[in-house]
N, C-alpha and C positions, 0 to 999 in steps of 0.2 A: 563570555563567562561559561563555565562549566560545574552544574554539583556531580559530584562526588561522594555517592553515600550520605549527603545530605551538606557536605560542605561545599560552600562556593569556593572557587578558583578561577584563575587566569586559565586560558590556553596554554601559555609558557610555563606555567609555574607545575601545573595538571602532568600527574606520574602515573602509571599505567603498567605494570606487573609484567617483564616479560614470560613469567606464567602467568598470565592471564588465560582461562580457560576458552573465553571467545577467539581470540589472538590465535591458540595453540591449537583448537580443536572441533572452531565456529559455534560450539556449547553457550550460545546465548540467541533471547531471539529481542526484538524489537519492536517500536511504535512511532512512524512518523505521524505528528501531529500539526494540525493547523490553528493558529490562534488568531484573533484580535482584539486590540488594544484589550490584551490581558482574560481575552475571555477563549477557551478552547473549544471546538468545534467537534460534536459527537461523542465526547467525551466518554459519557458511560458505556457506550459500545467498543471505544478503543480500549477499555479497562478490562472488560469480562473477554474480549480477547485475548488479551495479555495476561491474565489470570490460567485462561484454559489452554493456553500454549506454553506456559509453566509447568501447570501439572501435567500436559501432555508428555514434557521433555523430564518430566521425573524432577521436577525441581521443589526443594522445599519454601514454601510461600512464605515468611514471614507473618508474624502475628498483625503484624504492623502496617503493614501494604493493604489497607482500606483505598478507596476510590476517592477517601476526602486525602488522606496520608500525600498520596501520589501529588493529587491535583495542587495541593497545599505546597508542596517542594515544586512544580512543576513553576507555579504562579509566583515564585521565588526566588525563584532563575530566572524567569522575565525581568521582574523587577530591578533586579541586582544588574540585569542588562541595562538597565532603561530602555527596556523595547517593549512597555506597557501602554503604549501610543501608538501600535502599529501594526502589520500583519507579522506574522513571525514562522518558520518551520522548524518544530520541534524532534527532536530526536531523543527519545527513553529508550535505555539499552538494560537490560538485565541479563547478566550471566553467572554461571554456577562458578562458588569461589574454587581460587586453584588449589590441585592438590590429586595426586594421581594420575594415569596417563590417560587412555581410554576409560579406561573406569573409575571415576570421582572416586575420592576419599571423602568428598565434602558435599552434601546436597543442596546449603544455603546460598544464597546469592546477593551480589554485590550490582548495585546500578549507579548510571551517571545519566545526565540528563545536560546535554548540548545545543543549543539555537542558531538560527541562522534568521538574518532578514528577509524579508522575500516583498513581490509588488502587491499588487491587488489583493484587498483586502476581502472581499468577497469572488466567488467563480464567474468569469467573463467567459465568453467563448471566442476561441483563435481556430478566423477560416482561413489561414495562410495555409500554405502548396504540404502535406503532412504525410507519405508516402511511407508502406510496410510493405515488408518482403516476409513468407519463410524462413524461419531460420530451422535448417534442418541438422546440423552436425552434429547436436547433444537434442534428448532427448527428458522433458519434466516425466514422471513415474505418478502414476493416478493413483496415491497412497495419502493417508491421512497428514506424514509428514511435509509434503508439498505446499498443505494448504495453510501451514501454519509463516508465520513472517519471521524467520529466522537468518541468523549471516550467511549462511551456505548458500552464495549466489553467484556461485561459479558458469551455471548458463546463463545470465542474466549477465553476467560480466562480458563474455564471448560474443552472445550477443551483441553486444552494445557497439563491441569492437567490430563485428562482422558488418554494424547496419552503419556506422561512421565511414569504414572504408570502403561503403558501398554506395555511398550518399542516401541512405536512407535515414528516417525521421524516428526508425522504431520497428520492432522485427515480431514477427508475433511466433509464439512457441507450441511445439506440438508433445501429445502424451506419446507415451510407446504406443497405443495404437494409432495412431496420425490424425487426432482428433485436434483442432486448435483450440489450445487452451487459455492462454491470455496473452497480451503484450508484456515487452521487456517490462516495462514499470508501471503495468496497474492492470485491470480486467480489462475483460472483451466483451463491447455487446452488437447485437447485427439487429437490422430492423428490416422487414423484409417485408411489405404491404401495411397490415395493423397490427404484423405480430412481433414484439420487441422478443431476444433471445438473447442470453446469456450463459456461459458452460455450467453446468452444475459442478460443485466442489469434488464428486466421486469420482472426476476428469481428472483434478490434481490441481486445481487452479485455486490460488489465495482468497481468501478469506476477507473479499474486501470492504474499509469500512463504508466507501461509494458505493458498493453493488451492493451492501444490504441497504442502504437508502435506499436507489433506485426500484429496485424491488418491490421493497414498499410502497414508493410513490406511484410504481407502475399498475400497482393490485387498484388504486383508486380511479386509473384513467379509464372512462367511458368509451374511449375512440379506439383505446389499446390494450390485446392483452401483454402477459409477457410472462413467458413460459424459462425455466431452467432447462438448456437441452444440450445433450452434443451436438459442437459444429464442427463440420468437414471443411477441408478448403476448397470442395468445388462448391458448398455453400455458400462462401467469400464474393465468387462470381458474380451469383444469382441475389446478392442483400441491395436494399435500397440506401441502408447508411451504415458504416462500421462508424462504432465512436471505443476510445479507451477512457475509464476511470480510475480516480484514486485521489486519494484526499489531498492535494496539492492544488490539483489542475481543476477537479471535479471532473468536467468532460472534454476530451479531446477529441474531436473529431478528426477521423480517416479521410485525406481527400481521395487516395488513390493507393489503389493495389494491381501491380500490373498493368493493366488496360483499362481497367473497370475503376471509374468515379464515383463518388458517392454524394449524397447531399447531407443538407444539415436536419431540416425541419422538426422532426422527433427530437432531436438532440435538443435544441433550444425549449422546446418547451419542457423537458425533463430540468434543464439546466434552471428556469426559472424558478419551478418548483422544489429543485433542490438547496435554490440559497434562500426559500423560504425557510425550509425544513432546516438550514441550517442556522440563521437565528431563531428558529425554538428552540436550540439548543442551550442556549445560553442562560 
């Protein structure tokens, strides 16, 4: 099932503007979300995201589009799925209605809201064989649009292509200045003795709603600090654990880049305390 501006529909039945300004000109941005059994995870964080990445992109906000508005359509769509018994991955898409070519005519915006089932209903972690390469041909730009989660994910696509026919698990991406800034599909974090690391956003890297958890969770650990910093790739060498996050997986651990393995330890204990943090959320 799909809403539509607030009406449910079929997959089949669901019509879609071939002026569509997302479609025509990537002019929307996005919120994957995680639920169970009807209740979504981090919610108010994905909201004031999606709020600030509107107004970033010059979007007119609707009077309407409260946090309860959203969640209330969002938990509606579940329902009408019957997938209010289960994990679920959600997709809230807003874009600016069509109308002009480069330059709107129209500032308001139109959203749908689509699901998929998914397994595990809370974050497990997976130490299967998880291998990244560089991906060096396109390059993310350390600018505030970077950081925002919008369709323009043309190296993210290439990527994906580059690390498939490469037999890799996952590529990680650099700024123009060759600093690595996150993986294909979520942040990047390095653990290098007691000091956990993660790119800071003026690198270019997303906004992500796991690394502001982590963050969080990491300012309380006694054992660990964890600093926002540029990492290099001969950084990469010299870490004790690369892990990637993002509100699907939560954390994925890196087994291997090149030569250099890594372990899990940090990660699991992060990982505990973030499916703590994440039934508070509910």
């Amino acid at each position: 099932m799909i809403n539509l501006n607030g009406t449910i529909t079929s997959h089949e039945a669901a019509k879609l503007s071939l002026k569509n300004r997302g479609l025509l000109y990537g002019d929307a941005v996005f919120e994957t979300i995680k639920a169970v059994n009807g209740q979504l995870f981090f919610w108010e964080d994905h909201y004031f995201r999606l709020m600030a990445s509107m107004r970033i992109l010059r979007m007119a906000i609707p009077m309407h589009f409260s946090m309860e508005f959203l969640e209330d359509e969002i938990k509606k769509t579940i329902r009408a799925a019957t997938f209010d018994k289960q994990a679920v991955r959600i997709k809230l898409y807003v874009n600016r209605k069509e109308g002009g070519k480069y330059n709107p005519t129209n500032h308001d915006v139109d959203y749908f809201i689509e699901l998929e089932a998914t397994g595990n209903p809370f974050y497990t972690l997976n130490e299967d064989l998880y291998r990244v390469e560089l991906f060096k041909d396109h390059y993310i730009y350390a600018n505030l649009l970077s950081t925002l989660k919008s369709n323009a994910k043309t190296i993210n696509v290439l990527g994906s292509i580059y690390a498939t026919e490469n037999g890799y698990q996952n590529c990680l991406l650099l700024n123009e200045k060759k600093m690595v800034v996150e993986a294909l599909q979520g942040n990047l974090f390095l653990v290098k003795g007691t000091t956990i690391i993660t790119p800071p956003t003026s690198d270019g890297c997303l906004r992500g709603i796991i690394r502001k958890q982590l963050i969080e969770i990491g300012k309380t650990l006694k054992e660990y600090t964890i600093e926002e910093k540029s990492i290099s790739s001969f950084d990469l060498q010299k870490a004790d654990e690369l892990f990637v996050t993002n509100v699907m997986i939560g954390i994925q651990p890196i087994s291997n880049y090149r030569k250099k393995s890594y372990g899990t330890e940090v990660a699991k204990i992060l990982l505990q305390k973030l499916n703590v943090k994440a039934r508070l959320t509910f």
